[in-house]
C-alpha positions in Angstrom: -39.8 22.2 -57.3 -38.8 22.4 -53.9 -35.2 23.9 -53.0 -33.6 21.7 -49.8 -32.1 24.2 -47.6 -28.4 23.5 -46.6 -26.1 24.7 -43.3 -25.0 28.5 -43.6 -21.6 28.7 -42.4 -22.8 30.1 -39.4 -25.0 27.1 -38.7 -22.5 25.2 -39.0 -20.4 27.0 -36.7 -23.1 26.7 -34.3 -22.8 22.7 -34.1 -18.8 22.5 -34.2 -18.9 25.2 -31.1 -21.5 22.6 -29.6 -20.1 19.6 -30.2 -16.4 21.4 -28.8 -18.0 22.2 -25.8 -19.9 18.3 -25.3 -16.4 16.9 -25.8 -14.6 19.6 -23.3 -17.6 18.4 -20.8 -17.0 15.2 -21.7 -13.4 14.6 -21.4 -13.3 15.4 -17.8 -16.0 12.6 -16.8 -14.0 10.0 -18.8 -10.8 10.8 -16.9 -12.5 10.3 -13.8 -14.2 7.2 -14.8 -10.5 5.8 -15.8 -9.2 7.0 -12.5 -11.8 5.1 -10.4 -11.6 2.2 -12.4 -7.5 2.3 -11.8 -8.5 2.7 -8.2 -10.7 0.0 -7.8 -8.0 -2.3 -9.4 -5.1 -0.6 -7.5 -7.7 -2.4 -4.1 -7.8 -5.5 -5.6 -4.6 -5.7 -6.2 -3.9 -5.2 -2.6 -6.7 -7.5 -1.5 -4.9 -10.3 -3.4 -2.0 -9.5 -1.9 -3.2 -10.1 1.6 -5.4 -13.2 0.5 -1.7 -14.7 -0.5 -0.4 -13.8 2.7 -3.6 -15.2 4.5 -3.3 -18.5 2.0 0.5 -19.1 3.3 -0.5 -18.2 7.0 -2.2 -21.4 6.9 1.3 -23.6 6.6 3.6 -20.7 9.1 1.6 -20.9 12.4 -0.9 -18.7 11.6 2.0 -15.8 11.0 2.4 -14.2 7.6 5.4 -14.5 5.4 8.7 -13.2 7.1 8.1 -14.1 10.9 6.9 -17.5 12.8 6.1 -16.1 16.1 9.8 -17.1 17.1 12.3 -16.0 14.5 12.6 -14.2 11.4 13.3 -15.7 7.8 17.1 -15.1 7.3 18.2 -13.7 4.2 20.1 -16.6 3.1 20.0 -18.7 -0.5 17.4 -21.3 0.8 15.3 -18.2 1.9 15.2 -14.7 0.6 17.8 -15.2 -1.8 19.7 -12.4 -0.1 17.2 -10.1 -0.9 16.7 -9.3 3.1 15.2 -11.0 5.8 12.3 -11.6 6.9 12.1 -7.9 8.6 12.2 -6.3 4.9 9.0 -6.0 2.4 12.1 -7.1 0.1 12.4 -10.5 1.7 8.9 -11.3 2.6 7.7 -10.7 -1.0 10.3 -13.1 -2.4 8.9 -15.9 0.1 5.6 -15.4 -1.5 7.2 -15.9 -5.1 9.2 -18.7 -5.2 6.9 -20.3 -3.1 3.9 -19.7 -5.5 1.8 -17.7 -3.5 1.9 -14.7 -5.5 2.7 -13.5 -8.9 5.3 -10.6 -10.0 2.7 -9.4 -12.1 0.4 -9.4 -9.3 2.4 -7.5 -6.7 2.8 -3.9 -9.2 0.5 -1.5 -9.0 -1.9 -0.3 -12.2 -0.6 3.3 -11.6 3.0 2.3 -11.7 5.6 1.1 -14.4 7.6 -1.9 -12.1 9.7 -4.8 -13.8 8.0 -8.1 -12.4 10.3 -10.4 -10.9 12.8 -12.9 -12.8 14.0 -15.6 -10.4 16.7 -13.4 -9.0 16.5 -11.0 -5.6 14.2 -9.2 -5.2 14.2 -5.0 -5.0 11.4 -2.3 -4.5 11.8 -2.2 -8.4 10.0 -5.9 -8.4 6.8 -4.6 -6.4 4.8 -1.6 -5.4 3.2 -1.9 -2.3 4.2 -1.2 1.4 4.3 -3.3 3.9 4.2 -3.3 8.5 7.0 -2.1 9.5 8.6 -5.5 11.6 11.7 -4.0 12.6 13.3 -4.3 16.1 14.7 -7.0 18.0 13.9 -10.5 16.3 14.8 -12.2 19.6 12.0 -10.2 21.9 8.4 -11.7 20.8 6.3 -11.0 23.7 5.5 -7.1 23.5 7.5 -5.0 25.7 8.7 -1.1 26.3 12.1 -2.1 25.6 11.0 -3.5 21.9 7.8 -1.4 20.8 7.7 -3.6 17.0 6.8 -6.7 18.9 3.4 -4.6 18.6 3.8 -5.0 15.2 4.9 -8.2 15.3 2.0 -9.6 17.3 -0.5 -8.2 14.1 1.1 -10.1 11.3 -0.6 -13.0 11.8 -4.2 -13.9 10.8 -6.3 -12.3 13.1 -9.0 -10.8 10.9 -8.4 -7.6 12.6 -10.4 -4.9 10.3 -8.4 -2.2 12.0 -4.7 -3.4 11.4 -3.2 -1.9 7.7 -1.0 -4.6 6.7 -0.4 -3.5 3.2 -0.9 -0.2 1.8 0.2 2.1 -1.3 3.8 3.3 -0.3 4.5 7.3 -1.0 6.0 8.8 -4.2 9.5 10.0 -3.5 9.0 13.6 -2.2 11.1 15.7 -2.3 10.3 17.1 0.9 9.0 14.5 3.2 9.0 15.1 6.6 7.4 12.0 8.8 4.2 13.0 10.4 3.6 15.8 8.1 0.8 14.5 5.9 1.5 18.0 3.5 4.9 16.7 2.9 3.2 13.7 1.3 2.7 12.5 -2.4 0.8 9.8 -3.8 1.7 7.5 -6.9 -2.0 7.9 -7.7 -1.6 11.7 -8.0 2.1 13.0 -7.3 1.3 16.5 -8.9 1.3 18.4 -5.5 2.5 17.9 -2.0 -0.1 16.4 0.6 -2.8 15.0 -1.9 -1.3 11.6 -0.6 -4.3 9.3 -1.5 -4.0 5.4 -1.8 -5.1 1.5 -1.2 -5.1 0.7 3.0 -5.7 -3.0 3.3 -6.8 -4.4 6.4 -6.5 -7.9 8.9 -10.0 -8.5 7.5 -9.0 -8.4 3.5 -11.1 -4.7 3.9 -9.1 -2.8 1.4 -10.3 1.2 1.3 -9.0 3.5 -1.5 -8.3 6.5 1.4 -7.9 9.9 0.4 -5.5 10.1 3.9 -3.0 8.4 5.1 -4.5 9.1 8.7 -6.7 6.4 9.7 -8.1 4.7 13.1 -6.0 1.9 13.8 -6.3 -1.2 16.8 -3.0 -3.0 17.9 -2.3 -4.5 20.6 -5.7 -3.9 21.7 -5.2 -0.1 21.7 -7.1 2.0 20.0 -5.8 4.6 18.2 -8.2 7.3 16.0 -5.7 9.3 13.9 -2.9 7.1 13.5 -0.6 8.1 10.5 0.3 4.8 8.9 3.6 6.4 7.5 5.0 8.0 10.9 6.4 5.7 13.7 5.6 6.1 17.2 2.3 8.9 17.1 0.2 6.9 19.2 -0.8 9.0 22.8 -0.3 7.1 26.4 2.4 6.3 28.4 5.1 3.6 28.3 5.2 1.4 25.8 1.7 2.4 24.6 3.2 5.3 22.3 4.1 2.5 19.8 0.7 0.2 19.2 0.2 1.6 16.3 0.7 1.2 12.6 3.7 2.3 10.4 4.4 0.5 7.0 7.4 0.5 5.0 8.6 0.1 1.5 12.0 -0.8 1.5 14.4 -2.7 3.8 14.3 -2.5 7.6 13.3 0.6 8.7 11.9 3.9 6.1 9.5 5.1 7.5 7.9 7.1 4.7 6.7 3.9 3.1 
């Protein structure tokens, strides 16, 4: 009669070290593979965002929510609900909610933990996502040195311009930022060290590019500008007004330049 062999011990530790290194191996692809598939959503997210803003566009002269080419939405009961006006991400997102272009649900990002919107004003707590930077004079439309955001201005409208960020990932709160130095940065994607900023740019065009910098070639205004840093104001090169055809987002209220 024929004995069946079994697993010595050591055998057996043979295929537990194996299967403990397949897993270690293993673990690392999976995390990546959840990673891109929280970036790819992090992009649509984005993308839907400007679609919305494109979708209202249609009923605002062309112009995105906040700003008709004249005038600025006013932060008053019948229009931002004194979040802000029209200037602030704050007040241009609550435009897009009560008047059902968006969802709060649709305006957080996957990588961030954000209490939608309930009817009420709305805060940075409400949404993730930075937004061009409108500030200035709201009385000066037609570009001009002595009002460089009228640059700004003149891009939020639908344009289709694939080289004009209009919504983009803001930065995690660093607690060294210093505008225009990238290795200052931090990203909500990966805030574990300083100037791994990495993030969703979406374009004029609904392009959306999950950017591993926040340095990017940028057109306003019809200048071109090939290392434009969306989060610093005012690092464009020329000479008068031209310093300021370029892009800088922000997160909250008028004027933070860190996104």
């Amino acid at each position: 009669m024929q004995r069946q062999r079994a697993f010595t011990i050591i055998e057996l530790l043979v295929v537990i070290a194996i299967i403990a290194v397949l897993i270690g191996l293993l673990f690392p692809v999976l995390g990546a593979i959840k990673r891109n598939a929280r970036q790819t959503e992090n992009s649509s997210v984005v993308r839907g965002v400007i679609q919305s803003m494109i979708t209202y566009s249609g009923s605002n002269r062309n112009f995105f929510p906040g700003f008709d080419g004249f005038t600025f939405a006013d932060n008053t009961a019948d229009t931002t609900n004194a979040s802000a006006h029209g200037q602030c991400p704050e007040g241009r997102y609550w435009i897009m909610l009560t008047e059902n272009y968006t969802t709060a649900d649709a305006l957080i990002s996957p990588s961030e933990s954000k209490s939608p919107w309930q009817r009420d004003a709305v805060t940075k707590d409400n949404y993730s996502f930075a937004m061009l930077n409108l500030a200035g004079n709201p009385t000066v439309v037609t570009p001009a040195a002595t009002d460089t955001h009228a640059y700004r201005r003149e891009e939020w409208r639908n344009q289709q311009n694939p080289l004009a960020p209009l919504v983009t990932d803001r930065i995690a709160d660093p607690p060294n930022f210093t505008p225009g130095d990238p290795t200052t940065y931090l990203s909500i994607h990966d805030g574990s060290e300083e100037g791994k900023w990495i993030g969703s740019i979406g374009f004029g065009d609904l392009s959306v590019d999950f950017s591993d910098t926040s340095v990017v070639e940028t057109r306003f205004a019809g200048y071109r500008n090939q290392a434009d840093d969306i989060f610093t104001p005012g690092d464009g090169t020329g000479t008068g007004a031209e310093p300021y055809k370029n892009a800088q987002v922000t997160y909250s209220a008028v004027n933070q330049p860190n996104g």
